[in-house]
C-alpha positions in Angstrom: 120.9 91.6 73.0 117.7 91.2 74.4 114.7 91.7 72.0 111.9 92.7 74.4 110.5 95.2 76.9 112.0 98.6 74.6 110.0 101.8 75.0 108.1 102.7 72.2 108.1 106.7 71.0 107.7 108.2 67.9 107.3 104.7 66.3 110.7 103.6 67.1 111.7 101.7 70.3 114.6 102.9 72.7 116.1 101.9 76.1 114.0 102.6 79.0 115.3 105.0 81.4 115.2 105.3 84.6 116.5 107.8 87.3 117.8 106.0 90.2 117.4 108.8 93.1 120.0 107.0 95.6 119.1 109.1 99.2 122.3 108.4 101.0 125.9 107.7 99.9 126.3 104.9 97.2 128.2 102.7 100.0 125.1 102.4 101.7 123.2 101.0 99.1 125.7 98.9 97.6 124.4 95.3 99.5 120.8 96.1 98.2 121.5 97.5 94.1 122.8 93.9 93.0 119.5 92.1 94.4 117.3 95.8 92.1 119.9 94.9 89.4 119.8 90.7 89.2 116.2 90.9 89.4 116.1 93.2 86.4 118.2 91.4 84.2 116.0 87.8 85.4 113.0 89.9 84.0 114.8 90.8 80.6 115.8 94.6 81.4 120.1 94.5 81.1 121.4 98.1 81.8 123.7 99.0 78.5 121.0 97.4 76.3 117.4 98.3 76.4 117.5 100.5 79.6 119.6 102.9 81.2 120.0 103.4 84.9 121.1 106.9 85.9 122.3 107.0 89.4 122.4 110.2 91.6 123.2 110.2 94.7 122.0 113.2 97.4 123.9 111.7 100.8 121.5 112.2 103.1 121.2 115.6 102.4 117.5 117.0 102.3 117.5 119.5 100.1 119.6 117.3 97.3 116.3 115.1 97.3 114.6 117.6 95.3 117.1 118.9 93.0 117.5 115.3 91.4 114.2 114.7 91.4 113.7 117.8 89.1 116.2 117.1 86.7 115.7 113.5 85.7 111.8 115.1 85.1 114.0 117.6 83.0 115.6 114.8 81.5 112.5 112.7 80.7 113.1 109.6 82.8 110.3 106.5 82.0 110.5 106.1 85.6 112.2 107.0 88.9 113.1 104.7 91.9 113.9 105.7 95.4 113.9 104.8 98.8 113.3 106.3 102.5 110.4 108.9 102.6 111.7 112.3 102.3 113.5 111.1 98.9 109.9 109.8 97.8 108.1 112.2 99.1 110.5 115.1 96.8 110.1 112.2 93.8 106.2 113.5 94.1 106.7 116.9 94.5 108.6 117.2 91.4 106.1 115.2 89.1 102.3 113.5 88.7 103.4 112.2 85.5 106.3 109.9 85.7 105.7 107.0 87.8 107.8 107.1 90.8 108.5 103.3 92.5 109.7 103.4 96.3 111.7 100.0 97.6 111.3 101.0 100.7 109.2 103.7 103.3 108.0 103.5 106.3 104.2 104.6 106.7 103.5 105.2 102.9 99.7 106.4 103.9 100.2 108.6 107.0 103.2 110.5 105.0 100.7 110.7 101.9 102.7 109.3 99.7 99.7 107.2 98.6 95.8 107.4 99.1 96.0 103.6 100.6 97.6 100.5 100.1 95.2 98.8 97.9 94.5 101.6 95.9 97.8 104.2 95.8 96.0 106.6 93.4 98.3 109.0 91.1 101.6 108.3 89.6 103.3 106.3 93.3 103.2 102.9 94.7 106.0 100.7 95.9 107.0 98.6 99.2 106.2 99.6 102.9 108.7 98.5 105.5 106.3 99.0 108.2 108.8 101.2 110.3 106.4 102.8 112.9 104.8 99.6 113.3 107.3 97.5 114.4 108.5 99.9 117.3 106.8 97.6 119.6 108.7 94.6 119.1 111.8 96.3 118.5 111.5 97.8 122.3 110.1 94.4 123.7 113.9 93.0 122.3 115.9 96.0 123.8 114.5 95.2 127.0 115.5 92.1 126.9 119.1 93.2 126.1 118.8 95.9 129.3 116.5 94.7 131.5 116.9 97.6 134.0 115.4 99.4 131.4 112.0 98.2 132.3 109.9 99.2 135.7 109.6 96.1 138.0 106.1 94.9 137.9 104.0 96.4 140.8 104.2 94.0 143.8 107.4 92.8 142.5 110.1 91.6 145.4 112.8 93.4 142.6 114.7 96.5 143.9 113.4 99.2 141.7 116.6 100.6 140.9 118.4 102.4 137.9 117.4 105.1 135.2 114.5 103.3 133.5 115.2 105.8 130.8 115.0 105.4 127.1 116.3 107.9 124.6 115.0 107.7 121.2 117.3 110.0 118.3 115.9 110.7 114.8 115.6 113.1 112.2 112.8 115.0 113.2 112.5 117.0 109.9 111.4 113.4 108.3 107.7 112.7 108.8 108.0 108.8 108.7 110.8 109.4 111.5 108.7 111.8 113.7 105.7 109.2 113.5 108.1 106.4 114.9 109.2 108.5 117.2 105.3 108.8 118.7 105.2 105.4 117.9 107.9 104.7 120.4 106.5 107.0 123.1 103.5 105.0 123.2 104.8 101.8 123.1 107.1 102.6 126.0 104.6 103.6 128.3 103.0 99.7 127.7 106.5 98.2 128.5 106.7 100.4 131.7 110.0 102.5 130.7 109.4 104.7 133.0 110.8 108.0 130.6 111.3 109.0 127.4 114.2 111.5 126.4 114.1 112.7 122.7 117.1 114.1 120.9 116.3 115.2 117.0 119.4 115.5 114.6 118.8 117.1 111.0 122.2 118.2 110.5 125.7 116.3 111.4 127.1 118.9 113.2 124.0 117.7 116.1 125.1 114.0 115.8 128.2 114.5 118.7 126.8 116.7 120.9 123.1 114.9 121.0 124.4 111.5 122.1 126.7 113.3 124.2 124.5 114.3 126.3 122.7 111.2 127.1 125.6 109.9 128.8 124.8 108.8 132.0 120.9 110.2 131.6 119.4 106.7 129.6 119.9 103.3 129.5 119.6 102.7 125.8 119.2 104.1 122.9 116.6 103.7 119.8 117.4 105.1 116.8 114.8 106.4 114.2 116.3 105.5 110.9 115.9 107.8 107.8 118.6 108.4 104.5 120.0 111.1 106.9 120.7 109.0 110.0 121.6 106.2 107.8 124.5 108.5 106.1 125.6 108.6 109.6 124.8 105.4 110.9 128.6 104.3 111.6 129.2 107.7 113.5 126.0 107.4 115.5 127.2 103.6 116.6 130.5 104.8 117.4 129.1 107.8 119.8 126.8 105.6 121.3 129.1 102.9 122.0 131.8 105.4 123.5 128.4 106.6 125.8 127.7 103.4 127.3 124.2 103.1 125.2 122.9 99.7 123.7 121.1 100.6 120.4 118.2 99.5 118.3 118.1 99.9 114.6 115.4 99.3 112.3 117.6 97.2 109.3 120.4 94.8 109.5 123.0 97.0 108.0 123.1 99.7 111.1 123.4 96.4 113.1 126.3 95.4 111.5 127.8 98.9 111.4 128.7 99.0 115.1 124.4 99.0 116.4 123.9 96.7 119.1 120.6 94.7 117.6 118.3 95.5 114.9 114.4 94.2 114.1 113.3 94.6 110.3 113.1 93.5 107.1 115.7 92.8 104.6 116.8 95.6 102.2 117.9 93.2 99.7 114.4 91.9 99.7 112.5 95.1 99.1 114.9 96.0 96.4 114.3 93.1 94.9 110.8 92.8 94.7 110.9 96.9 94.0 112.1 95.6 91.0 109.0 93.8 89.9 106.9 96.6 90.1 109.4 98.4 87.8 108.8 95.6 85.5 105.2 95.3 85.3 105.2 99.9 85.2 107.5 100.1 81.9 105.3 97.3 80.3 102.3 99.4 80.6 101.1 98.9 84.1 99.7 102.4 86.2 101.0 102.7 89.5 98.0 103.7 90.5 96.5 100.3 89.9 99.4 98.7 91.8 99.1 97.6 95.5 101.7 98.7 98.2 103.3 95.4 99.3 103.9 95.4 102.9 107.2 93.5 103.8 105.8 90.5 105.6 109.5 89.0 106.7 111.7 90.5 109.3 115.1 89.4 110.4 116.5 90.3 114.0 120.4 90.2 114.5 122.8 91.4 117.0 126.6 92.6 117.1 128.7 90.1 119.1 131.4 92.8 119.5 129.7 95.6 120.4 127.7 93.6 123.5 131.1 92.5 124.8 131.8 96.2 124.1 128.9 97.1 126.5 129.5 94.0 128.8 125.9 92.8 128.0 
């Protein structure tokens, strides 16, 4: 049994608790918990001996965010974990007190889940992804993948032909996923793609029909990832494939889901690392004095089968 790191009350120790707030289905999740788990053990916290893990899961579904959030605050958690911004940002909404540790969102201080990087302020600090600002380089790789997707440079001897049109999907209802969104409509216009069709899914019952209709209209397809799109990730893929549309993802695991390429960092990682800031919080560390870390390492990977599906 290990012999250090209980929480003190009342002059006795106890297991330290935390409430796991898991935004999607617990298969999506189940590559990056292990590295969250490992780590915790490595740093001398072993679930079933001086701390409890209690994991809820709200699939994707907004308003489930909020409801768990408020009862592991009932249930007077040391400490909740989370990931994707809507999850975090209903972790804050439903306490100031108990200090809430995000292993992954995307734009952490335009989604004001903290006062800054350096200096998070109040009871939330975590990991950033850097989602909106890697739409640039994830649209400089789809070209590549479609070049007809891209404007011939002026003065070029190219035939200008095909749709030049990108379609971009996403839960608008998610700020971090209507800021990439922008993000991508700006970054666009640098890379000459001549247009920009948007289609915003917040509920699965839009998933079908909004890819649907792309069909013949764009050339690819980049998908704004939230818990909600990730839910759905393998349906998306599987739509978009059927519609002829090469995809971009953010993280590895829509890429290996069906997705044609993704550009981002490694779950695994940010779990991982989430879990020293655990650490450091329930032996007496303030979030608030705890830096954001920005993942600095991204991976880029492709799906052999679905480019021979596409003929690419």
């Amino acid at each position: 049994m290990a012999m250090h790191g209980y929480v003190k009350q009342h002059g006795w120790q106890r297991p330290a608790t935390i409430g796991l707030l898991g935004a999607t289905k617990p298969t999506a999740w189940n590559d990056f918990l292990p590295a969250f788990e490992s780590r915790l053990r490595e740093l001398g916290w072993v679930d079933g001996d001086n701390l409890h893990i209690d994991y809820r899961w709200a699939n994707g579904l907004a308003d489930r965010y909020g409801k768990i959030a408020k009862q592991f605050v009932k249930d007077g958690v040391d400490l909740i974990v989370t990931a994707g911004t809507p999850a975090v940002a209903a972790a804050k909404s439903a306490t100031d007190k108990i200090p809430i540790v995000f292993a992954a969102a995307g734009d952490p201080v335009r989604t004001k889940l903290v006062r800054s990087l350096a200096h998070p302020g109040g009871n939330v600090t975590g990991l950033s992804n850097g989602q909106t600002d890697l739409a640039g380089k994830r649209l400089a790789l789809l070209c590549k993948a479609v070049p007809g997707l891209q404007k011939p440079p002026r003065g070029s001897r190219k035939a200008d032909r095909g749709l030049h049109t990108l379609a971009v999907i996403g839960n608008g209802a998610s700020a971090n996923a209507r800021l990439e969104m922008d993000a991508v409509h700006k970054e666009a216009r640098k890379l000459r793609i001549g247009k920009v069709i948007e289609r915003d899914i917040r509920r699965e019952a839009q998933i079908a029909p909004a890819i649907k209709s792309l069909q013949g209209k764009a050339d690819a397809l980049y998908v704004c990832t939230d818990p909600f799109v990730t839910n759905h990730r393998i349906a998306i893929n599987t739509l978009a494939a059927g519609a002829g549309l090469p995809s971009m993802h953010a993280f590895r695991h829509h890429s290996e889901d069906g997705g044609l390429m993704s550009y981002g960092p490694d779950f695994c990682d940010l779990f991982h690392d989430a879990a020293d800031i655990v650490d450091r919080i329930l032996r007496g560390a303030k979030p608030a004095d705890i830096p954001v870390r920005v993942a600095k390492k991204c991976k880029y990977d492709y799906n052999r089968h679905t480019a021979r599906a596409l003929k690419l």
